[in-house]
C-alpha positions as CSV (number, residue, x, y, z in Angstrom):
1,X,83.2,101.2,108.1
2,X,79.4,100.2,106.8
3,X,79.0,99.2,103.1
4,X,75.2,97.9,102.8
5,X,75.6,94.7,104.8
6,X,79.1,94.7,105.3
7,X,81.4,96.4,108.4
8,X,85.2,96.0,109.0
9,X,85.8,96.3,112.7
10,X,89.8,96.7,114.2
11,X,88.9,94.7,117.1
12,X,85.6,92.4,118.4
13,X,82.3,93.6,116.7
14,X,80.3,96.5,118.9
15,X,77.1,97.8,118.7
16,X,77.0,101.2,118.2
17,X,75.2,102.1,121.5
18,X,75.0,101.0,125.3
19,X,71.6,100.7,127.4
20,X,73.8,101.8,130.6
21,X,76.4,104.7,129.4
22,X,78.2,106.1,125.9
23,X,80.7,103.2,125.3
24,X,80.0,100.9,122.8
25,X,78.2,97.4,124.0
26,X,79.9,94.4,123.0
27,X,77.2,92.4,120.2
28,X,76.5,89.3,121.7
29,X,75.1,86.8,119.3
30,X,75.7,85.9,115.2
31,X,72.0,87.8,114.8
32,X,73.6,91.4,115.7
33,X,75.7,91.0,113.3
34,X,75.7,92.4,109.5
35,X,75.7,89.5,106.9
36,X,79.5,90.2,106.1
37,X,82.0,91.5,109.2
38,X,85.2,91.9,108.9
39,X,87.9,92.0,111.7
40,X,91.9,92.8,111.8
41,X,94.3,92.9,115.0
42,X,93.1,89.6,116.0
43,X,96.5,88.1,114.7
44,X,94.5,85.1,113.5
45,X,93.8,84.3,109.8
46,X,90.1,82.6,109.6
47,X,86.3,82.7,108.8
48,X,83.4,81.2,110.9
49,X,80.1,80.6,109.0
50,X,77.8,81.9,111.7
51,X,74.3,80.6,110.9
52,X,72.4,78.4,111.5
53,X,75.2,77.1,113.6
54,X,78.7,78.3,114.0
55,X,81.2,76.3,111.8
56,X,85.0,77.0,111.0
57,X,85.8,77.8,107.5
58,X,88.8,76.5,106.0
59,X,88.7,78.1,102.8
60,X,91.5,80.5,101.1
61,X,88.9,81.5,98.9
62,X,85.3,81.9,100.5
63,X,82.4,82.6,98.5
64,X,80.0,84.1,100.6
65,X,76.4,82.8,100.3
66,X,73.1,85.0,101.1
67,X,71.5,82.5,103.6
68,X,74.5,82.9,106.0
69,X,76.4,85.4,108.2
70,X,80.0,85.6,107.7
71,X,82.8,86.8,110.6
72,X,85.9,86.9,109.2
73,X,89.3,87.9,110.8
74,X,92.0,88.9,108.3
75,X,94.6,88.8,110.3
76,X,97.4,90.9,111.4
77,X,100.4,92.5,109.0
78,X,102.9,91.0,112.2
79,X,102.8,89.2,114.9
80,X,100.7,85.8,113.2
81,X,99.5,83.7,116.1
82,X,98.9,80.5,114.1
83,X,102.4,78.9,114.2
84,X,102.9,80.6,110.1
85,X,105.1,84.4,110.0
86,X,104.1,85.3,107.3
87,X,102.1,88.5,106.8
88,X,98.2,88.1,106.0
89,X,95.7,89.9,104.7
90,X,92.4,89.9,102.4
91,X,90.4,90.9,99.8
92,X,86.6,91.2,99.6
93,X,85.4,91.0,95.7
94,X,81.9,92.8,96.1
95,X,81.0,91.7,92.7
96,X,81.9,88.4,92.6
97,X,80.7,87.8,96.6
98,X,84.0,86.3,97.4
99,X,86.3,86.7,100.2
100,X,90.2,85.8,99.9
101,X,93.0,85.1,102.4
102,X,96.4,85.9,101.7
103,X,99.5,85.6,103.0
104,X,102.6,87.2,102.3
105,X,106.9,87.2,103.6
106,X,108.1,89.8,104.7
107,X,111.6,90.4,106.8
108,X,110.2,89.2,110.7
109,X,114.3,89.1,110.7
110,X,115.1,92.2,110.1
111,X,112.2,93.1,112.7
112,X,113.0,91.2,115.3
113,X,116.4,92.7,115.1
114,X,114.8,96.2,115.0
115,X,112.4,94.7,118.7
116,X,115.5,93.8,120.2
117,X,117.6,97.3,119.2
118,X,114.9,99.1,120.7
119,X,115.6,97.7,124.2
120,X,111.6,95.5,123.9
121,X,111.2,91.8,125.2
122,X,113.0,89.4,123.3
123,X,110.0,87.4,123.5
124,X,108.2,89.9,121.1
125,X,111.0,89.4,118.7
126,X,110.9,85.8,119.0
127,X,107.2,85.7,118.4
128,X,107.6,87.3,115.0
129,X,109.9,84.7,114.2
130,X,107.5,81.7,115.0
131,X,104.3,82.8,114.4
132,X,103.1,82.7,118.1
C-alpha cells in the first residue's frame, strides 16, 4: 500500500522492480525509501529516523517531521521479540503527522496452550510467553 509518501510493507522494504529478473530487488539505502514506511511481521516494536544519519527512536508517540525519512516497524500481533508479550500495533494520524505505538494483553496463555495441543515446538509456546 502507497498513500502519497507513505507505504506499509509486511516484510523488508522492496523496490518494485529487478535490473536482472521479475522479483522484487531489495532497496538498499534510506534514499529509496518514501518519507514514511511502514513495516509489520518483524516482531519488533520501533522507529529509526533515517536521515541525515540513522538514529533509533524511542518515542511512543512520534511526530513525523518533513526534513526526515521515517522506517517504522509496528510490530507483530504475537510472538514480540523484545522481552514484552504483549500485543503491539500502531496508528498513523495523517492529519496530525504523528505515528503511535501501542501495546496491548492478550491470552499468550491460552495460546501457548493452543501451540502445544497442536503437537508444535514447545519452544514456540514458550516464546509467546516471554517475549522472545
Amino acid at each position: 500500500m502507497s498513500c502519497g509518501d507513505t507505504a506499509a510493507l509486511a516484510t523488508r522494504p522492496r523496490s518494485s522492480t529487478s535490473s536482472r529478473s521479475n522479483r522484487p530487488k531489495v532497496l538498499r539505502t534510506p534514499g529509496d525509501l518514501p518519507h514514511l514506511t511502514f513495516i509489520g511481521h518483524s516482531h519488533l516494536q520501533r522507529a529509526f529516523r533515517l536521515l541525515p544519519s540513522v538514529e533509533d527512536v524511542f518515542e511512543e508517540r512520534l511526530r513525523v517531521e518533513d526534513e526526515a525519512k521515517y522506517l517504522c516497524s509496528i510490530g507483530s500481533c504475537g510472538q514480540p521479540r523484545d522481552y514484552d508479550p504483549r500485543a503491539c500495533y500502531g496508528i498513523w494520524d495523517d492529519v496530525e503527522k504523528v505515528v503511535e505505538f501501542r501495546r496491548v494483553p492478550y491470552d499468550a496463555d491460552k495460546t501457548a496452550r493452543k501451540i502445544l495441543e497442536a503437537g508444535l515446538s514447545h519452544h514456540f509456546a514458550r516464546r509467546l510467553l516471554h517475549g522472545v
